[in-house]
C-alpha positions in Angstrom: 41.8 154.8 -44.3 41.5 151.1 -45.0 39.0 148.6 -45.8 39.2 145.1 -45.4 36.2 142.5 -45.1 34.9 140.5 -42.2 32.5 137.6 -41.4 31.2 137.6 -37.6 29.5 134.1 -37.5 28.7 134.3 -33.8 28.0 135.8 -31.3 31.6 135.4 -29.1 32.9 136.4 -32.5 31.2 139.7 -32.5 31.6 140.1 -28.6 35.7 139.1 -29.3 35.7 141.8 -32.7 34.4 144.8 -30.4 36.6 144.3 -27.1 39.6 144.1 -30.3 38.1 147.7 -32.0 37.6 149.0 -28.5 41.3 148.9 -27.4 42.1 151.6 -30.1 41.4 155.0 -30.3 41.1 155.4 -33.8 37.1 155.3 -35.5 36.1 151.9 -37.1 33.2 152.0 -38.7 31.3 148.5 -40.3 29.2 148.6 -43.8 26.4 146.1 -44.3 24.7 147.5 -47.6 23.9 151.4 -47.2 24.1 151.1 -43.5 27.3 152.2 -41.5 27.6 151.6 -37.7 30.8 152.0 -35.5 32.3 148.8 -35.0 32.7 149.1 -31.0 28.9 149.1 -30.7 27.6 145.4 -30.3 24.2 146.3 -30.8 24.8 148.2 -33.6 26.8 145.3 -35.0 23.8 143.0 -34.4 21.6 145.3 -36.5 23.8 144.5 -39.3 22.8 141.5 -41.5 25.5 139.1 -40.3 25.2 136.1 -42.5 27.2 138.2 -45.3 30.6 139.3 -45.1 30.8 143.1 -43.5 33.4 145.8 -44.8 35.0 147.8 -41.7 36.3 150.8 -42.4 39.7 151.8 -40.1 40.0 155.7 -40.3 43.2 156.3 -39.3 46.8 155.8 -41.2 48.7 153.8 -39.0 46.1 150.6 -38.6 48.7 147.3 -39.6 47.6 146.6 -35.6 44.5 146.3 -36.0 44.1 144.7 -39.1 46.5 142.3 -37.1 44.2 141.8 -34.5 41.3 141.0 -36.7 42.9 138.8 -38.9 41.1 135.4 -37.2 38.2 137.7 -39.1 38.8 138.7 -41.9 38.1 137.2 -45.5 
């Protein structure tokens, strides 16, 4: 597992993260606080409080792609 941090300032910038997460197979989950949701839910994104930096969580031990794909994201 990894963890890395993200800041989703928008809304094409959350639709552009989940159609990224969505293309692998692996779970993704993002942290806000004590909440958890899976990061290739946009509404569960949006119930997030996106004006902080959110910690995404890539269960799986081969993720340098995606942490490549979300670097325009990450902090």
């Amino acid at each position: 597992m990894k963890t890395c941090t993200v800041l989703l300032s928008s809304i094409n910038d959350v639709k552009n993260f989940v159609n990224i997460v969505s293309k692998y197979d692996c779970d993704i989950d993002l942290a806000s606080g004590r909440y958890v949701v899976d990061a290739k839910s946009i509404m569960g994104i949006f119930s997030l409080d996106l004006s902080k930096p959110i910690t995404v969580e890539i269960h799986n031990d081969d993720c340098d792609k995606v942490l490549e794909d979300l670097k325009p994201y990450i902090q």
